[in-house]
Structure formats: C-alpha cells, structure tokens
mmCIF file of the C-alpha atoms, coordinates in Angstrom:
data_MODEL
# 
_entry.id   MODEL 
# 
loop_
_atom_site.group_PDB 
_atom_site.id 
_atom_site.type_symbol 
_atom_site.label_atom_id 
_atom_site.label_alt_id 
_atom_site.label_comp_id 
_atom_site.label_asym_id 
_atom_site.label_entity_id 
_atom_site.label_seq_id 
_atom_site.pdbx_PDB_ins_code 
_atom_site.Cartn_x 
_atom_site.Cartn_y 
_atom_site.Cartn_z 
_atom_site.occupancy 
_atom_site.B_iso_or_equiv 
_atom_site.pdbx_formal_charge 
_atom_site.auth_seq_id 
_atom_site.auth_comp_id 
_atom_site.auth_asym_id 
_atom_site.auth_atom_id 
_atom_site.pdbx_PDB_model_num 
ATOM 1   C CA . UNK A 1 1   ? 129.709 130.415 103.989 1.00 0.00 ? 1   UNK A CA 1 
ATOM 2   C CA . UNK A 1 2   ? 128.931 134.290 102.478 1.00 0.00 ? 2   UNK A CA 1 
ATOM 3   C CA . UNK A 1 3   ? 130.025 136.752 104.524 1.00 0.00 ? 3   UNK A CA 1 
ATOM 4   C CA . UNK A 1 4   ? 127.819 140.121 104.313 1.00 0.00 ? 4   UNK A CA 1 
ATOM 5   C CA . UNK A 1 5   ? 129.676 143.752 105.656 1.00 0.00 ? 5   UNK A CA 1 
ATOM 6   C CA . UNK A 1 6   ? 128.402 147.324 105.955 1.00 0.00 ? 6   UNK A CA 1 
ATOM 7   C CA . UNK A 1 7   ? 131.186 149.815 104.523 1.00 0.00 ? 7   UNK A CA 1 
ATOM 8   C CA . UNK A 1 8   ? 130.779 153.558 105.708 1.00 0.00 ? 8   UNK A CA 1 
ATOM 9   C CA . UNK A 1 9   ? 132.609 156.032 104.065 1.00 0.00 ? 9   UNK A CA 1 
ATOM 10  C CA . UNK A 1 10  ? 133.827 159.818 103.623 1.00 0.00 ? 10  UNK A CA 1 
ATOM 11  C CA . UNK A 1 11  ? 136.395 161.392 101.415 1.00 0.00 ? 11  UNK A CA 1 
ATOM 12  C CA . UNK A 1 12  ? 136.706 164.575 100.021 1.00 0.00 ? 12  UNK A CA 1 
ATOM 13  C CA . UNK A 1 13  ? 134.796 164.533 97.120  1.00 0.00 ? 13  UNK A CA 1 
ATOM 14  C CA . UNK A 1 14  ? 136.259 163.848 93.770  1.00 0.00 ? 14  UNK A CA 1 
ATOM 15  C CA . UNK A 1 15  ? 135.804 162.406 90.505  1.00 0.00 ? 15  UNK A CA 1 
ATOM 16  C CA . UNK A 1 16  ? 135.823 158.010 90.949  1.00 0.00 ? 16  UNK A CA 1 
ATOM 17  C CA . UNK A 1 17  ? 135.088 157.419 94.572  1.00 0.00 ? 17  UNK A CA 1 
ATOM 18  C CA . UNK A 1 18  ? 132.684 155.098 93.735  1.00 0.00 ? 18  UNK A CA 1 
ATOM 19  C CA . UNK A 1 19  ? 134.312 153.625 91.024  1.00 0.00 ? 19  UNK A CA 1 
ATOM 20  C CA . UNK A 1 20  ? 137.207 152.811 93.379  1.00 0.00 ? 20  UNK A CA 1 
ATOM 21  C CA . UNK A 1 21  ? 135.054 151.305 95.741  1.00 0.00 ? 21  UNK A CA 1 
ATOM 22  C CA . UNK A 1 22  ? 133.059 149.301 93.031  1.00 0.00 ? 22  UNK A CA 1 
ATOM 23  C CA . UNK A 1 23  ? 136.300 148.041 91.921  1.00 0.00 ? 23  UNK A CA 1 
ATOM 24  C CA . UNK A 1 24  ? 137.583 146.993 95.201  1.00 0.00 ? 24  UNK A CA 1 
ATOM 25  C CA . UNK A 1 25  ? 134.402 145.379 96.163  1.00 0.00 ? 25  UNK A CA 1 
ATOM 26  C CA . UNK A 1 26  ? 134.673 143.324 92.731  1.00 0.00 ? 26  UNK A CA 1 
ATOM 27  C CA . UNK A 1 27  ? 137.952 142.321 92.473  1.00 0.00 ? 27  UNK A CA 1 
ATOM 28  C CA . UNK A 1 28  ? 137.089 140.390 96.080  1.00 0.00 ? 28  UNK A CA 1 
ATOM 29  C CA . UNK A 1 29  ? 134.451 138.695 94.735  1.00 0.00 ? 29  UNK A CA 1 
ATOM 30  C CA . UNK A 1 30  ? 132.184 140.863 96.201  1.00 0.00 ? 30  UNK A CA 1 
ATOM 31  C CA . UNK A 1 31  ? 128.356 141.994 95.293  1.00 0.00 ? 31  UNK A CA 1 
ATOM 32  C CA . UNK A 1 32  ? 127.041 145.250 95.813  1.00 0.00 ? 32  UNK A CA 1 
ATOM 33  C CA . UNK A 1 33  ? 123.546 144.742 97.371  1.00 0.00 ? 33  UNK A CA 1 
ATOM 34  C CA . UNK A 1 34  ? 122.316 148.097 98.695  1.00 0.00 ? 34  UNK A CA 1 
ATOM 35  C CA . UNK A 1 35  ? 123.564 151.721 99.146  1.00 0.00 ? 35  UNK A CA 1 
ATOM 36  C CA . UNK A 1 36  ? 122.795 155.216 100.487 1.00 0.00 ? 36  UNK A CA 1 
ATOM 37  C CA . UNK A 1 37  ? 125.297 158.464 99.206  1.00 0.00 ? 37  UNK A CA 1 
ATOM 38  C CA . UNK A 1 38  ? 125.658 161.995 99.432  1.00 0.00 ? 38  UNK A CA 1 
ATOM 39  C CA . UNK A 1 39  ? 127.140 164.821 98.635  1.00 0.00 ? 39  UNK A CA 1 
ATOM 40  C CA . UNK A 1 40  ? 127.787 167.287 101.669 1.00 0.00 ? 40  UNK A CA 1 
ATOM 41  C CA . UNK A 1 41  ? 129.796 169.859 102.816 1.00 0.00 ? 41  UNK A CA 1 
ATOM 42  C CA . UNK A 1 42  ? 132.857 168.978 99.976  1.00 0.00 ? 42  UNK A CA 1 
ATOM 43  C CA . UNK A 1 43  ? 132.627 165.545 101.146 1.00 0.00 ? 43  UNK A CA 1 
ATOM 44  C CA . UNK A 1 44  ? 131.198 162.469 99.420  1.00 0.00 ? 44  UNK A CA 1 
ATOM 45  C CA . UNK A 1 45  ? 129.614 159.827 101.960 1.00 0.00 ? 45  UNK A CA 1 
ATOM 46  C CA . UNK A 1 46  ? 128.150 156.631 101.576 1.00 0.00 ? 46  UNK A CA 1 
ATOM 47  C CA . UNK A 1 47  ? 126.949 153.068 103.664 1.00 0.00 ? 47  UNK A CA 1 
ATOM 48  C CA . UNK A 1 48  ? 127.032 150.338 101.426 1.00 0.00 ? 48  UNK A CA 1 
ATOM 49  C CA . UNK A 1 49  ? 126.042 146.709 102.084 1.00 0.00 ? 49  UNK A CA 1 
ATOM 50  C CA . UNK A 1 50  ? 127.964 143.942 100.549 1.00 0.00 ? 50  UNK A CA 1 
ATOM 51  C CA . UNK A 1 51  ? 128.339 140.396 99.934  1.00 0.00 ? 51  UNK A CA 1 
ATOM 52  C CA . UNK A 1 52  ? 131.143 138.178 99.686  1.00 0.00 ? 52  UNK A CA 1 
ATOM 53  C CA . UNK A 1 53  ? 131.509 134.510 98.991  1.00 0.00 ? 53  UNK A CA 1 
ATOM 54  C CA . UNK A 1 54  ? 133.209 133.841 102.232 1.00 0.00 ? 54  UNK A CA 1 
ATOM 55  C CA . UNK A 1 55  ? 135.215 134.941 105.278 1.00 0.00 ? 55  UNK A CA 1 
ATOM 56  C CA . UNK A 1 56  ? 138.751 134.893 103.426 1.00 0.00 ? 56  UNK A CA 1 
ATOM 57  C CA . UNK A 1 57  ? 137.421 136.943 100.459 1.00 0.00 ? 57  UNK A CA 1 
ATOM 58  C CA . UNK A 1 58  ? 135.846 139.228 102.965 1.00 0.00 ? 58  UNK A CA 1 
ATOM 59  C CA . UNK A 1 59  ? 139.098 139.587 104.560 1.00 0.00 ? 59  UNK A CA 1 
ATOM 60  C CA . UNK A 1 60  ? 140.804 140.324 100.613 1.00 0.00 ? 60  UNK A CA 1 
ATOM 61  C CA . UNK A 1 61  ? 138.089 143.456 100.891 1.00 0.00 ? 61  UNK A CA 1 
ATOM 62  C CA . UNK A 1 62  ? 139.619 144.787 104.006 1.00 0.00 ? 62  UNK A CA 1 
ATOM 63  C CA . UNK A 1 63  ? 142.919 144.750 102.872 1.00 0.00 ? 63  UNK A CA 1 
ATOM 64  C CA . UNK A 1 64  ? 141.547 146.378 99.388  1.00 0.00 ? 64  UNK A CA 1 
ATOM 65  C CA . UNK A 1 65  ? 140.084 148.783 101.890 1.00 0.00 ? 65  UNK A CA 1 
ATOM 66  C CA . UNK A 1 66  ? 143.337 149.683 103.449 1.00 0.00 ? 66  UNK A CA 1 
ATOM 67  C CA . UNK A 1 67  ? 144.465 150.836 100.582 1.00 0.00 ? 67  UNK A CA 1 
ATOM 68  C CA . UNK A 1 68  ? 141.879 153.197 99.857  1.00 0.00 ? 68  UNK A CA 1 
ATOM 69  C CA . UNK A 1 69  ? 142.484 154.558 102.754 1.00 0.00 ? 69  UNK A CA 1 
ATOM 70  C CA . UNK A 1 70  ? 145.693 155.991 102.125 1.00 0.00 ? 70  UNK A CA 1 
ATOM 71  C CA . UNK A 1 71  ? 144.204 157.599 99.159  1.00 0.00 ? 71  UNK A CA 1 
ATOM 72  C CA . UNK A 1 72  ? 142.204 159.800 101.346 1.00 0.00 ? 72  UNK A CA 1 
ATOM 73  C CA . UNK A 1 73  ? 139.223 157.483 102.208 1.00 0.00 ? 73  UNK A CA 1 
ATOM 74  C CA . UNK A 1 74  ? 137.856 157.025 105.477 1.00 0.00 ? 74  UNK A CA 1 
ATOM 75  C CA . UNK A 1 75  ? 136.303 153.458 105.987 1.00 0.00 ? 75  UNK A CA 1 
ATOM 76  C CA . UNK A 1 76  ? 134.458 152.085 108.544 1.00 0.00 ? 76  UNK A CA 1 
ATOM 77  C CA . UNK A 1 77  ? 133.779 148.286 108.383 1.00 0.00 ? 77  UNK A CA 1 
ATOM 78  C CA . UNK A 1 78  ? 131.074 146.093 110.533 1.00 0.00 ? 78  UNK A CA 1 
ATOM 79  C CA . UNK A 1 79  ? 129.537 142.259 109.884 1.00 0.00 ? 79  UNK A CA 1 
ATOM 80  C CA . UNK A 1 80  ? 126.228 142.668 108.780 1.00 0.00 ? 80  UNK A CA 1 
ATOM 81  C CA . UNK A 1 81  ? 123.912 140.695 110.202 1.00 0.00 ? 81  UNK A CA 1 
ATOM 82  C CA . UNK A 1 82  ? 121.038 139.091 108.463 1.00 0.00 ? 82  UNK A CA 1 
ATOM 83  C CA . UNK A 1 83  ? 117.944 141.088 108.259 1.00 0.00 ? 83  UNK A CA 1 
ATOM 84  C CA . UNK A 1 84  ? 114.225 140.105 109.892 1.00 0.00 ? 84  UNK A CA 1 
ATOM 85  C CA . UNK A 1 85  ? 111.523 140.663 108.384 1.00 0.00 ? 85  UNK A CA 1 
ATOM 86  C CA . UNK A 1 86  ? 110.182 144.079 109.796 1.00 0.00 ? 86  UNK A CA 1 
ATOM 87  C CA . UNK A 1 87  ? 107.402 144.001 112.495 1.00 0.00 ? 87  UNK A CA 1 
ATOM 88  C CA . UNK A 1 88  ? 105.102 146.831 114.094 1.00 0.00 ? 88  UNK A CA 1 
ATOM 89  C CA . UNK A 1 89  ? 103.728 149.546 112.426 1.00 0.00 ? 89  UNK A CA 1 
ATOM 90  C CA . UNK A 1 90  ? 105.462 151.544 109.342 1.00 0.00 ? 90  UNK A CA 1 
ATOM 91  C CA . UNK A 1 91  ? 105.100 155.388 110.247 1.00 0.00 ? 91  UNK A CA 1 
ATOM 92  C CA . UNK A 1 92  ? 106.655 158.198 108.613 1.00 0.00 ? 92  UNK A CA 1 
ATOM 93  C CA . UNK A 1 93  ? 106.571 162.159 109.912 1.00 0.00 ? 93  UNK A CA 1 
ATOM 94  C CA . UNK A 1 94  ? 106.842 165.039 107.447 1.00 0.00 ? 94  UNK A CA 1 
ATOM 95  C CA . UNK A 1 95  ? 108.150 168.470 109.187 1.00 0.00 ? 95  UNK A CA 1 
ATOM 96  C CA . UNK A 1 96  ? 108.683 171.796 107.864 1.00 0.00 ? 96  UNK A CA 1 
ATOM 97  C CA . UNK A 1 97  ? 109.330 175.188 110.069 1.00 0.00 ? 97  UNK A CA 1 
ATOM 98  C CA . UNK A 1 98  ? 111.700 177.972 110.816 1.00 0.00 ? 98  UNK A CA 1 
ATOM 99  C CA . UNK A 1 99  ? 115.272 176.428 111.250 1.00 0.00 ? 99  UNK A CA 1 
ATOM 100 C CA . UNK A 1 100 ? 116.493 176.444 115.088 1.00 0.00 ? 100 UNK A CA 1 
ATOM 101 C CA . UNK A 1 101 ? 118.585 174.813 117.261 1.00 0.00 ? 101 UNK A CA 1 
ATOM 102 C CA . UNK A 1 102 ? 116.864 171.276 118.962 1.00 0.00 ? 102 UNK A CA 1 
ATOM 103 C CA . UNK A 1 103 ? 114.415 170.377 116.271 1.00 0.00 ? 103 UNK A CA 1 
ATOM 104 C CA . UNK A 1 104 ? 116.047 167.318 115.214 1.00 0.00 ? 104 UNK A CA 1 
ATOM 105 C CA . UNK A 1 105 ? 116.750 166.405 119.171 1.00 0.00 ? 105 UNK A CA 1 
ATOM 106 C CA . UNK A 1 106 ? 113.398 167.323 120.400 1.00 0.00 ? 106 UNK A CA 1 
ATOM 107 C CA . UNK A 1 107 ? 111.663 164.605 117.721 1.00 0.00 ? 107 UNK A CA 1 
ATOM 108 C CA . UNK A 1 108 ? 113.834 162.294 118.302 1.00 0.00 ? 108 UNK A CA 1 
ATOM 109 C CA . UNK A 1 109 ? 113.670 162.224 122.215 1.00 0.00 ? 109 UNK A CA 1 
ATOM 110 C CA . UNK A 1 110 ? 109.899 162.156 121.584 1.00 0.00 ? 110 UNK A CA 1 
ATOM 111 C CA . UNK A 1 111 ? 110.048 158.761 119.264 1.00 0.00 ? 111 UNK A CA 1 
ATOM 112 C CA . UNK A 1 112 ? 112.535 157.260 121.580 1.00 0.00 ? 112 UNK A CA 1 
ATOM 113 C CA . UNK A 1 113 ? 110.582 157.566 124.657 1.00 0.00 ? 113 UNK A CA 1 
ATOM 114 C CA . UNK A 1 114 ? 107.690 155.930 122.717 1.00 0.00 ? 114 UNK A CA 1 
ATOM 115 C CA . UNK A 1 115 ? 110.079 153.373 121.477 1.00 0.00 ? 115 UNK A CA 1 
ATOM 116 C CA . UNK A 1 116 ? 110.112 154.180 117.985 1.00 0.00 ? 116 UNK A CA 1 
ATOM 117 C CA . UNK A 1 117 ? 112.540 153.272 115.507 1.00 0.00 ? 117 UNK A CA 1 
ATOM 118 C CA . UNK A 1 118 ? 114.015 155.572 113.041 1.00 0.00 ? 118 UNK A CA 1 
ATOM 119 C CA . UNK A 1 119 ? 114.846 153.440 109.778 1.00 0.00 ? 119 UNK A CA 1 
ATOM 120 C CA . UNK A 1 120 ? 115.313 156.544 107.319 1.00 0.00 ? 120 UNK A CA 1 
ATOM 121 C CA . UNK A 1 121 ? 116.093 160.205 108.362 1.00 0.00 ? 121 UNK A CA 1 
ATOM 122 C CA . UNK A 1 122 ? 116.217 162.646 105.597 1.00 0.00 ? 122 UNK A CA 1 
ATOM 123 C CA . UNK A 1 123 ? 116.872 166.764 106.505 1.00 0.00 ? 123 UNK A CA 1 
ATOM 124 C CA . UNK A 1 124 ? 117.919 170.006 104.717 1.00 0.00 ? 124 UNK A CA 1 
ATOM 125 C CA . UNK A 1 125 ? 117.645 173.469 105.026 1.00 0.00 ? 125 UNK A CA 1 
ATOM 126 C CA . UNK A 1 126 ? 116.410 175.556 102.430 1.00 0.00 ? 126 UNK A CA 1 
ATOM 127 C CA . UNK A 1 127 ? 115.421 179.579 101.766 1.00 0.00 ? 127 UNK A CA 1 
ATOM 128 C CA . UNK A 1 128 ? 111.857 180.276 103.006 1.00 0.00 ? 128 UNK A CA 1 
ATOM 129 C CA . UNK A 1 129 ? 110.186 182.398 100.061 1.00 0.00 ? 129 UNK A CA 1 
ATOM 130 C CA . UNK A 1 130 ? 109.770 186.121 100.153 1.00 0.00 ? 130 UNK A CA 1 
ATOM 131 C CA . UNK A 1 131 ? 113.231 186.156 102.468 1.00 0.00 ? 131 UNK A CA 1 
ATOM 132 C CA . UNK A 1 132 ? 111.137 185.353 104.991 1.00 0.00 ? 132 UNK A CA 1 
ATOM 133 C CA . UNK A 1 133 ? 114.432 183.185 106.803 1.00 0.00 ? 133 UNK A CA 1 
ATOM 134 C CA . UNK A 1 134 ? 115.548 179.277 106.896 1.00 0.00 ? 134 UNK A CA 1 
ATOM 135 C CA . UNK A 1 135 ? 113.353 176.863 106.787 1.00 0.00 ? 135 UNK A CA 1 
ATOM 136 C CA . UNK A 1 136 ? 114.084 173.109 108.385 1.00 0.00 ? 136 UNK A CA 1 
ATOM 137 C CA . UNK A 1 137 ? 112.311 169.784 106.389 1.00 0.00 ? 137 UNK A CA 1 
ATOM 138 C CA . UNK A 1 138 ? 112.898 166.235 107.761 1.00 0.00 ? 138 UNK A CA 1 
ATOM 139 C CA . UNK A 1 139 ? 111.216 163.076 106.488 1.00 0.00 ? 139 UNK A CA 1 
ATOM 140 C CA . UNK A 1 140 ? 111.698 160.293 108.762 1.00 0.00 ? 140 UNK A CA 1 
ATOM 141 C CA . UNK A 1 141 ? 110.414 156.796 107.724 1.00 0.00 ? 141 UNK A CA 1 
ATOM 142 C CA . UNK A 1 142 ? 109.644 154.851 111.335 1.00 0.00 ? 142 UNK A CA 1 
ATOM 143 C CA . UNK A 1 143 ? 108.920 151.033 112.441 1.00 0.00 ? 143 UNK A CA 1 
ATOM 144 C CA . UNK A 1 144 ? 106.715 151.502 116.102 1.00 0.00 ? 144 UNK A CA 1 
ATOM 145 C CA . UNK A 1 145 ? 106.462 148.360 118.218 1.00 0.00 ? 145 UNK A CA 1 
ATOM 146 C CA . UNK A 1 146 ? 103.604 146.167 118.398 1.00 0.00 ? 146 UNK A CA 1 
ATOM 147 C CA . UNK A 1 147 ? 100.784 147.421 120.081 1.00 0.00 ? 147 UNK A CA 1 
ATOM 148 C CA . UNK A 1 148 ? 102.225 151.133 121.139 1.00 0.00 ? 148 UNK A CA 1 
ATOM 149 C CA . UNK A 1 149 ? 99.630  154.101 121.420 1.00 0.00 ? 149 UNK A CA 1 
ATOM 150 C CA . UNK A 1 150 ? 99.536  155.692 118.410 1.00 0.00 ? 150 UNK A CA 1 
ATOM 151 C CA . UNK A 1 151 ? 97.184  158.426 119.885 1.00 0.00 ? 151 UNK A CA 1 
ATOM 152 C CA . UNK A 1 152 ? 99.982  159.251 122.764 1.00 0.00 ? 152 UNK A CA 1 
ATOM 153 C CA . UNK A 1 153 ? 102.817 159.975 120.295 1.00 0.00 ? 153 UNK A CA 1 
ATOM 154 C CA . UNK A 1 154 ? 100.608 161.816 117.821 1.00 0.00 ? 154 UNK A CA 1 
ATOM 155 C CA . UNK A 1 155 ? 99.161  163.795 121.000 1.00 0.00 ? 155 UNK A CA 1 
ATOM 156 C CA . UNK A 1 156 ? 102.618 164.544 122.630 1.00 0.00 ? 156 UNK A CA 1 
ATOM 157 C CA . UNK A 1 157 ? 104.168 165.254 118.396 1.00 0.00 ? 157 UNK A CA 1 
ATOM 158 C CA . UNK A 1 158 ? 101.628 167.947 118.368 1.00 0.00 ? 158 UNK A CA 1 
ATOM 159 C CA . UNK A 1 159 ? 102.344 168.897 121.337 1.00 0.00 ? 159 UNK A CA 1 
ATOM 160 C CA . UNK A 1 160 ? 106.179 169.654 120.369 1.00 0.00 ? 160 UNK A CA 1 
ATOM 161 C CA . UNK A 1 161 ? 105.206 170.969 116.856 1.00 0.00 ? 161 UNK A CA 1 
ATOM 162 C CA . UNK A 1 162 ? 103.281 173.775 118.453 1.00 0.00 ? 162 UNK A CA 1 
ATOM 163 C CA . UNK A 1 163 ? 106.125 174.259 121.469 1.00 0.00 ? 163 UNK A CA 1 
ATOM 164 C CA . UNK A 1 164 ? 109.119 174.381 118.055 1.00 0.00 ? 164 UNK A CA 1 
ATOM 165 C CA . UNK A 1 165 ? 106.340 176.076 115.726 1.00 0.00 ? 165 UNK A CA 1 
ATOM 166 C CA . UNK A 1 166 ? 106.503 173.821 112.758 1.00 0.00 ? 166 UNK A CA 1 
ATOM 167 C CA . UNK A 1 167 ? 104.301 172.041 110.730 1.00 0.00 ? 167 UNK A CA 1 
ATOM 168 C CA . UNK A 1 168 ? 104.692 168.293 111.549 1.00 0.00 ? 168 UNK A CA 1 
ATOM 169 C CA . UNK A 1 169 ? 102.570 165.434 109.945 1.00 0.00 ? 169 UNK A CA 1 
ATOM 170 C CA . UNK A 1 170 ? 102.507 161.654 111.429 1.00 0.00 ? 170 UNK A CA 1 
ATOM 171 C CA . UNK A 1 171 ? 100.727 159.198 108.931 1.00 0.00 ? 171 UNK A CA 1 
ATOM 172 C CA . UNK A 1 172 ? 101.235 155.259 108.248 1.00 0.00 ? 172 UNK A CA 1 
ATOM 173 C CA . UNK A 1 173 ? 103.505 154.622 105.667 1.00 0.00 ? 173 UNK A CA 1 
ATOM 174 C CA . UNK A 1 174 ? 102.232 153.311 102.049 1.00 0.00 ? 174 UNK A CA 1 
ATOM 175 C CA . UNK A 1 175 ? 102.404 149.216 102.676 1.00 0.00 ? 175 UNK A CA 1 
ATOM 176 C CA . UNK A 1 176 ? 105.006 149.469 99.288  1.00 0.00 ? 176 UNK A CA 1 
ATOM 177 C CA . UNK A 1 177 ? 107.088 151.840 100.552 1.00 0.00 ? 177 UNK A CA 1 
ATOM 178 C CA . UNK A 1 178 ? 107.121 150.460 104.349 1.00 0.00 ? 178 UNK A CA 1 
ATOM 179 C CA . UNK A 1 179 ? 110.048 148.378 103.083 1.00 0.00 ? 179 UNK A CA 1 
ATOM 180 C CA . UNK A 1 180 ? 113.339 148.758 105.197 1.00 0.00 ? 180 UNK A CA 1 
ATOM 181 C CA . UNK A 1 181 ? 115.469 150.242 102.640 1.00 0.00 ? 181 UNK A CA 1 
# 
C-alpha cells in the first residue's frame, strides 16, 4: 500500500537544495505531488507532499533524509493523510495598511472565533510610496463551515479594519481557484 508524507524544510540557502531533495525523494521511489517554497531571511523553506510505493520505501526516504540533515538541512517529517474533498464556503480576505504589531493576530483571532479555516496565508512588507512608512499586505485564502454568518464576520472584520486602520476586503473565492492547494 502507497504511503504519502509531508516533508518541511529549512536550510540556509544555497545553490541545489531542491535538487538534493528531488534526488532523495527519487531514488526512494518516491513522486513529488505538490509543493510550497521560499526564499526568506537567507534561508530557503519548503512543505512538500510526497508519494511512495509503500511503507518500506517510505522508510528508505527517511533514512535519505537523515542524511541531508547533516548537510545542514532541517527536516520535519509527518504521514499525510488522504485529503476530503473541501466543504463550506471558499473565502479569501485582501489587507493592506500601515505595518504594526497584532495585525496578523488580530485577523486571525477574528476567523477562529467564527470557525474559519485558513488554507493559504500569504504576507510581506513593502515601502509605502512617497516615504510615507511600511506598509503590511496579507492574502489569506479561507474554507468557512457550513451554514456560518457571513454577515457577523464581515461586520466584526470591519470592525477590526477600522480599530488596526487598514484596508481589508472579504469576498468568495473564484469557484477555480477555491481549490485547496
């Protein structure tokens, strides 16, 4: 039976990380099935979902894994577990404003206490134009459960976009993009 792992990663960022971890992943048998990386802070950093023929191959990958290791890599390895097909509604929130401490913990608290998931979090600072400071963007693509009040979160996210000053946009997601990914 195929044996499916999430590998999380972080070395310091060099020419071939990938390659090493491509080459690892094939030598096992393995395939590559889905990924997220980035660069950050001198470090390269990656999840990556994988599939192996079975257990004792999966096992072969770990051992690969140790190896990488002592080159510098730091691994993190978990069974994956077979995915659902999504259910609720696909949201996503768009948010721009001055960068400050508790932006990032004030949102989330929000969609947590309306028991939203977050499925994709994207953030970054950048230079506001005419020096005019930081600013903070986040894109975060959501799932909310069945039946929630849509009106309550967007009330209580405008609520918190006026208290943090930002601009902050709650929409359904396209039906093409609302894939987990």
């Amino acid at each position: 039976m195929s044996a499916q792992l999430i590998l999380c990663f972080i070395a310091a960022d060099k020419p071939g990380l990938v390659d090493a971890l491509s080459k690892a992943i094939s030598e096992c048998g393995g395939n590559w099935l889905e990924s997220r990386m980035a660069h950050m802070a001198e470090k390269f950093t990656g999840i990556i979902r994988v599939e192996l023929p079975d257990r004792e191959r999966a096992e072969g990958l770990m051992a690969q894994l140790a190896t990488l290791e002592r080159d510098g890599f730091n691994i993190m390895v978990s069974d994956a577990r077979e995915q659902a097909e999504p259910t609720g509604s696909p949201l996503e929130i768009d948010l721009v404003g001055s960068d400050q401490p508790g932006i990032v913990q004030d949102i989330t608290h929000c969609l947590a206490t309306h028991r939203v998931s977050i499925e994709k979090m994207d953030t970054y600072t950048a230079d506001a134009p005419m020096g005019g400071g930081i600013l903070f963007h986040a894109h975060f693509d959501l799932r909310a459960p069945s039946g929630f009040d849509e009106a309550a979160l967007h009330a209580e996210l405008e609520q918190l976009a006026n208290a943090l000053m930002v601009d902050l946009d709650l929409h359904e997601r396209d039906a093409v993009a609302a894939k987990p990914g």
